[in-house]
Structures are given as structure tokens and as C-alpha cells.
C-alpha positions in Angstrom: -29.9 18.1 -32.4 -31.3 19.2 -35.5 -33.6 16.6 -36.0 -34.9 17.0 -32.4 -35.6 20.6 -33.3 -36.9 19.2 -36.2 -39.9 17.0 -34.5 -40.4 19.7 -32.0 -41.3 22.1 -34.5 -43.5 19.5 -36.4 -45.6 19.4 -33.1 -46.4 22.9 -33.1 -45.0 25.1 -35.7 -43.3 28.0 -33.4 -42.2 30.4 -35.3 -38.6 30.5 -32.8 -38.0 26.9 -33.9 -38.8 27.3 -37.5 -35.9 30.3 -37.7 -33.9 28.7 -35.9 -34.1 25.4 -38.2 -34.0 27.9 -40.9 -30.4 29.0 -40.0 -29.2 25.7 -39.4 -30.0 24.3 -42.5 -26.8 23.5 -44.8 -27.1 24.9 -48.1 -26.2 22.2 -51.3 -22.5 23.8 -51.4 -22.8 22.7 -47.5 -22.3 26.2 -46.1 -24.9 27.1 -43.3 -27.8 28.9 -44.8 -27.3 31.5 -42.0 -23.1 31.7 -41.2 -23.8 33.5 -37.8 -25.8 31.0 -36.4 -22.5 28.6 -37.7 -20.0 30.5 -36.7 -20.3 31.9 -33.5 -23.2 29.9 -31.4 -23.0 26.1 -32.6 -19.6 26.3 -33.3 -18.5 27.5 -30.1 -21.4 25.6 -28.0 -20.0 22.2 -30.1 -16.1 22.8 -29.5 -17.0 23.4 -25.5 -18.9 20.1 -25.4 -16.6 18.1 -27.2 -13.2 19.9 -25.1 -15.6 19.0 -21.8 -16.1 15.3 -23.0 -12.2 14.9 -23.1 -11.7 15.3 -19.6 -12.0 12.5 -17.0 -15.6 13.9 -15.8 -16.9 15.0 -19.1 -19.8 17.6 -20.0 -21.3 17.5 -16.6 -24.7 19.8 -18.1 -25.8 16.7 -19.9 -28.9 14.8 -18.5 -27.4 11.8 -20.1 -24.0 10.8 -22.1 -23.8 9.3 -25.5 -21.4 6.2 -25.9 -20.1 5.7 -29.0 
């Protein structure tokens, strides 16, 4: 996801996308360079995906599903 963001916000610099890079970004210690970003929204928005995929119809928001 971050390196979509990434491209998206080479295209047209918004200033949304850039802070939003900006709190993703892992430090060199690897802790987020902004822990509420971390903690709460990606965390949680990861751990529902990932509970969703589990189940016999998986995350049914997805456009399309990664197979691995």
C-alpha cells in the first residue's frame, strides 16, 4: 500500500498524501515515524483484513484478491 501511495503522490504532490506517507514511514529503529497512524488506523484496518481473509468468503471490500 505504501508504495502505491508512494506513486500517487509522485504524480501530483498532494499535500494529504505526502502526510500521510510521512506518518507511515518506519524510522531506522523500525518504529512508525508517527505511532498513531501505527497503532490505531493501519493496525486495526490490517488485523480486520487479514481476520476477513480467514473465513471461507474472505474480505469481500476488495476489488480483487491477492494469491500468495
Amino acid at each position: 500500500m505504501c508504495e502505491f501511495l508512494r506513486r500517487y503522490y509522485e504524480r501530483g504532490h498532494s499535500d494529504e498524501i505526502g502526510g500521510l506517507l510521512g506518518g507511515l514511514q518506519l524510522l531506522p529503529n523500525g518504529q512508525s515515524a508517527d505511532p498513531a497512524y501505527y497503532s490505531c488506523d493501519w493496525e486495526m484496518a490490517v488485523r480486520d483484513i487479514l481476520a476477513a481473509e480467514s473465513t471461507p468468503t474472505g474480505y469481500r471490500e476488495a476489488d480483487f484478491k491477492l494469491i500468495s
